[in-house]
C-alpha positions as CSV (number, residue, x, y, z in Angstrom):
1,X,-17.3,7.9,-6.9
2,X,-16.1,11.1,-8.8
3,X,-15.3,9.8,-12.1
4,X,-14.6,6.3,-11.2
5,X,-11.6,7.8,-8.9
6,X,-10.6,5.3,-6.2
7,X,-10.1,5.8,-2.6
8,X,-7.9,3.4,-0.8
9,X,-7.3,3.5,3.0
10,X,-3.4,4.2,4.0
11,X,-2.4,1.3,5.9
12,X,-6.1,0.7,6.2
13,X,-8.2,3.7,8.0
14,X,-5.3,4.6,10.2
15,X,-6.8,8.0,10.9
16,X,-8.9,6.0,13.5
17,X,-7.3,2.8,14.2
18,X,-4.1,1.1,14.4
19,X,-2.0,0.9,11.2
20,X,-1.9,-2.1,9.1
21,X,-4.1,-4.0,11.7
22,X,-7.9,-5.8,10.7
23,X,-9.0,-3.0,13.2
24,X,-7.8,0.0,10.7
25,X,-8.8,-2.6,7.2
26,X,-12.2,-3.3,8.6
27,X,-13.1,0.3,10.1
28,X,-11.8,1.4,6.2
29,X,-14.7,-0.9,4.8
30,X,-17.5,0.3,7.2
31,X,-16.3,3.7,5.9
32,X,-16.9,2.8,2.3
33,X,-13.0,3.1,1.2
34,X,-12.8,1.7,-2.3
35,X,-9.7,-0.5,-1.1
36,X,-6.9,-0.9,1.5
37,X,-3.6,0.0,1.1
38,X,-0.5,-1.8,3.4
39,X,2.8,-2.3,3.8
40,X,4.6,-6.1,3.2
41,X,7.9,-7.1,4.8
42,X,9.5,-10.4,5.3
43,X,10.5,-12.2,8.4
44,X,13.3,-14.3,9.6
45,X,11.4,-17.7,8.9
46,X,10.6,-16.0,5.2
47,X,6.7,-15.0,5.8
48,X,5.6,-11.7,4.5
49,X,3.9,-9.8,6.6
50,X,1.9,-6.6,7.1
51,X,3.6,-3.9,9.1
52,X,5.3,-0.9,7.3
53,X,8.6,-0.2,9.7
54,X,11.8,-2.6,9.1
55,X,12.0,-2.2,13.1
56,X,9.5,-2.5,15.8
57,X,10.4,0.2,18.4
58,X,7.5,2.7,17.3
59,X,4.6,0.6,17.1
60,X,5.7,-2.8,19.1
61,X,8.3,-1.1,21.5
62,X,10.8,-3.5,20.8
63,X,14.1,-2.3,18.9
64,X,14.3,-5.1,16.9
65,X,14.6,-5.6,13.4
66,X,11.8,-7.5,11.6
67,X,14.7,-9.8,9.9
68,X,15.6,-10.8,13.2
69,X,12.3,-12.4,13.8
70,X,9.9,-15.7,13.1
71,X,6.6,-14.5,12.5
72,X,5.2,-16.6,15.8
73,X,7.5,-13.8,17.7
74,X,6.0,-11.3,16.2
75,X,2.4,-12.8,16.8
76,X,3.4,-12.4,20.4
77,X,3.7,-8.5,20.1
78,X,0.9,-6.5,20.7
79,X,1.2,-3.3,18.5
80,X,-0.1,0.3,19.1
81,X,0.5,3.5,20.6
82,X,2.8,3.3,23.4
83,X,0.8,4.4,26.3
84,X,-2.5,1.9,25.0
85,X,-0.3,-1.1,23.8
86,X,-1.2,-2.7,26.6
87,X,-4.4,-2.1,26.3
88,X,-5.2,-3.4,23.0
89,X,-4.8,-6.9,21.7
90,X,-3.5,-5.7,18.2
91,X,-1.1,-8.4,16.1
92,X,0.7,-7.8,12.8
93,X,-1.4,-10.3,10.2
94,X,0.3,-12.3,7.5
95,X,0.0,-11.2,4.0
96,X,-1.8,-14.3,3.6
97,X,-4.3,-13.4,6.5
98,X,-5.0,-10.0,4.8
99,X,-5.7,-11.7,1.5
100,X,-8.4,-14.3,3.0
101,X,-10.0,-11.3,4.2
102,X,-10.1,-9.0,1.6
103,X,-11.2,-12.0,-0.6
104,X,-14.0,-12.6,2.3
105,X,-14.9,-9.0,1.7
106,X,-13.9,-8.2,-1.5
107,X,-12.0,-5.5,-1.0
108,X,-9.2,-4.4,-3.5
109,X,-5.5,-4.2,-1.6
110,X,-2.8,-1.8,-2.7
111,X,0.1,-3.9,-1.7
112,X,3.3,-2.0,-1.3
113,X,6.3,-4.5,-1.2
114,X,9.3,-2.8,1.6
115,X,12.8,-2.9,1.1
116,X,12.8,-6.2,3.1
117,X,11.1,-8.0,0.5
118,X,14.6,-7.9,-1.5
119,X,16.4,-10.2,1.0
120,X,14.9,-13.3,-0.5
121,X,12.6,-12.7,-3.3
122,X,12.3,-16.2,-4.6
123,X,9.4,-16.2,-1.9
124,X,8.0,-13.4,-3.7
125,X,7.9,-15.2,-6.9
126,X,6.4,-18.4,-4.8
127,X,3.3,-16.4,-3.3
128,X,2.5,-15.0,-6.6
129,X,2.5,-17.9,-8.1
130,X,-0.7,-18.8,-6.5
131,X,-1.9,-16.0,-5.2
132,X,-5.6,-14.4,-5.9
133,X,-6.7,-10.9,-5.3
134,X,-10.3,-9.3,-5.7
135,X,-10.3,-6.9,-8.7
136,X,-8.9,-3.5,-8.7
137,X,-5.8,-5.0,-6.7
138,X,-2.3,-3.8,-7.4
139,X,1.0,-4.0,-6.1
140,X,3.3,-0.7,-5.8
141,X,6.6,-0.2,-4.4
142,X,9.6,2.2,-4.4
143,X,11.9,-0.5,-5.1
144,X,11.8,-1.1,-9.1
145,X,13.2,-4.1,-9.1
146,X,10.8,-5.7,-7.6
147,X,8.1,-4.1,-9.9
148,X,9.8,-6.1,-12.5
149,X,9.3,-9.4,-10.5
150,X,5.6,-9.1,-10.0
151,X,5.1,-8.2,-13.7
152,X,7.4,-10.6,-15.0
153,X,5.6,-13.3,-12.7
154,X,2.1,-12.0,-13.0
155,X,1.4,-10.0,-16.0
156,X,-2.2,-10.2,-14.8
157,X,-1.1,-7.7,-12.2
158,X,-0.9,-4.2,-12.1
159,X,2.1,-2.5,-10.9
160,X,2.9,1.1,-9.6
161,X,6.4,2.8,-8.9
162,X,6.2,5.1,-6.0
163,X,8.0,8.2,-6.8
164,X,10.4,10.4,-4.9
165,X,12.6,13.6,-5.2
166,X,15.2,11.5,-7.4
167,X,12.7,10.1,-9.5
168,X,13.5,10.0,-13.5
169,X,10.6,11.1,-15.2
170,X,11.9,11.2,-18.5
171,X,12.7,7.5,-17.8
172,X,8.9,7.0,-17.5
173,X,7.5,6.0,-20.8
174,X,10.6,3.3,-21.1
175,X,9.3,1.8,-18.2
176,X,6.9,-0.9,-20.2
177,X,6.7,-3.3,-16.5
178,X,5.0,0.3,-14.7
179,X,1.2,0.4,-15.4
180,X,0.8,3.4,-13.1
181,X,2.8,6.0,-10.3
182,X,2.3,6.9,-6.9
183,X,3.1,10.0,-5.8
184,X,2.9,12.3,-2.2
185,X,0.3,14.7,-3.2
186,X,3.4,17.7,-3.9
187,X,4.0,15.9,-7.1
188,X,0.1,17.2,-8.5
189,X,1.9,19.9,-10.7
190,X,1.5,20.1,-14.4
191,X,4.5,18.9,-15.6
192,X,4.5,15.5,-13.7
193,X,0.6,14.9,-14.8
194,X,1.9,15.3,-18.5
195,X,4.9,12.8,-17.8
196,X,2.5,10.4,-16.6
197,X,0.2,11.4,-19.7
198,X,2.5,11.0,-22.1
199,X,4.2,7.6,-20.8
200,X,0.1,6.2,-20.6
201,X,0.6,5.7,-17.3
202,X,-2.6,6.2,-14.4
203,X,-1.7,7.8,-11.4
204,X,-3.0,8.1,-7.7
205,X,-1.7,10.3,-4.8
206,X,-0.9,9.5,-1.1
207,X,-1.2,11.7,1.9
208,X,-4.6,13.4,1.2
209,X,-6.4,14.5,4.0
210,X,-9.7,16.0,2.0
211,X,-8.7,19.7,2.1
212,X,-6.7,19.3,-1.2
213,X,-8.3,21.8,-3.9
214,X,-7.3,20.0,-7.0
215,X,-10.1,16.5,-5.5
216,X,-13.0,19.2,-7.2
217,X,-11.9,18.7,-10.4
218,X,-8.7,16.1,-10.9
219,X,-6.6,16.0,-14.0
220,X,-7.7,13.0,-16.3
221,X,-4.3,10.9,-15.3
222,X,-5.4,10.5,-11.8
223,X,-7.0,7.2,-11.2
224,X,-7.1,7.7,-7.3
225,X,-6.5,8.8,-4.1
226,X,-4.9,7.3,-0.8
227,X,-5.7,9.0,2.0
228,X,-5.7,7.9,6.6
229,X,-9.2,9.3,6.5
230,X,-11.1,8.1,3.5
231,X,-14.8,9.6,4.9
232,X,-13.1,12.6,4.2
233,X,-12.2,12.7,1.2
234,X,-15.3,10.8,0.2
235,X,-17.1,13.7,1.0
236,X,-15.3,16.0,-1.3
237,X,-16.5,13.8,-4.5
């Protein structure tokens, strides 16, 4: 890898398989990604799980919110495309199923906590009390707050903010709980690298595709990429 840069698999290799599903995490390993990034909500029964909408209409055809249901519902879904759902015999996997796995394998996650993770984050705080992850593991989120939880928790783990048009980035360098930002690939511009620079903080993008000009020669800051097709971009470094 090109200067020790990283390339982790968006919601597993979801360029070629389902999102978030062992189909998309284990076509990402035969593909020689550098780790697996997905998506955690929480259920009705207080499980977190691995699928990145809050409802189920796009991927499970069922407008339903994932609040509204016990994770044996949601094993009952099959999840896909709508025309080759039926087809396919695709579940949404516990966090805890994901981790066994990626331990199995050692494969470093990028675990991005969603916005239904705040509903009852004393089970946050209980699964990271115990929980092991193979080296080079994070946890990111856009939610801040719950940045603060997993560093407070487990100092042991890194944490990334994922950034957006509002973002602060003069607030950076006060952010001590923030070991590194994710950023859609329109923040690579000079003047957010130096933010991150100056604050000490590593960063990685999201939403390459392997065309991107800067993955010749990246800016020192960036620590790597996350990308749906990571032979791609493994062929550009």
């Amino acid at each position: 890898m090109y200067r020790n840069i990283s390339i982790f698999a968006h919601r597993g290799a979801s360029g070629y398989e389902v999102e978030n599903t062992f189909a998309a995490f284990e076509k990402a390993r035969k593909l020689e990604a550098s780790g697996i990034e997905l998506d955690v909500q929480i259920t009705k029964d207080q499980v977190l799980v691995v699928f990145h909408d809050v409802n189920l209409s796009r991927l499970a055809g069922v407008n339903k919110s994932i609040l509204d249901c016990t994770f044996d519902e949601l094993c009952e879904l099959r999840i896909g495309k709508r025309f080759f759902r039926k087809f396919t015999n695709h579940k949404i996997p516990s966090l805890h199923q994901v981790v066994e796995w990626a331990n199995k394998h050692q494969v470093p996650l990028n675990i991005e906590l969603k916005e239904t993770v705040l509903e009852n984050t004393n089970i946050l705080v209980e699964v990271l009390q115990t929980l092991n992850l193979p080296k080079g593991s994070h946890f990111s989120s856009f939610h801040d707050e719950l940045m603060k939880i997993v560093k407070m928790q487990r100092p042991d783990f890194e944490t990334a903010i994922l950034v957006t048009k509002k973002f602060n980035w003069e607030q950076l360098n006060k952010m001590s709980h923030i070991d590194a930002v994710h950023a859609h690939k329109r923040f690579y511009k000079t003047l957010y690298l130096e933010y991150c620079k100056k604050a000490n903080k590593k960063v990685r993008f999201y939403s390459i595709i392997g065309t991107e000009l800067f993955l010749a020669s990246p800016d020192t800051s960036v620590v790597g990429w996350i990308t749906d097709y990571p032979d791609k971009v493994l062929k550009k470094l």
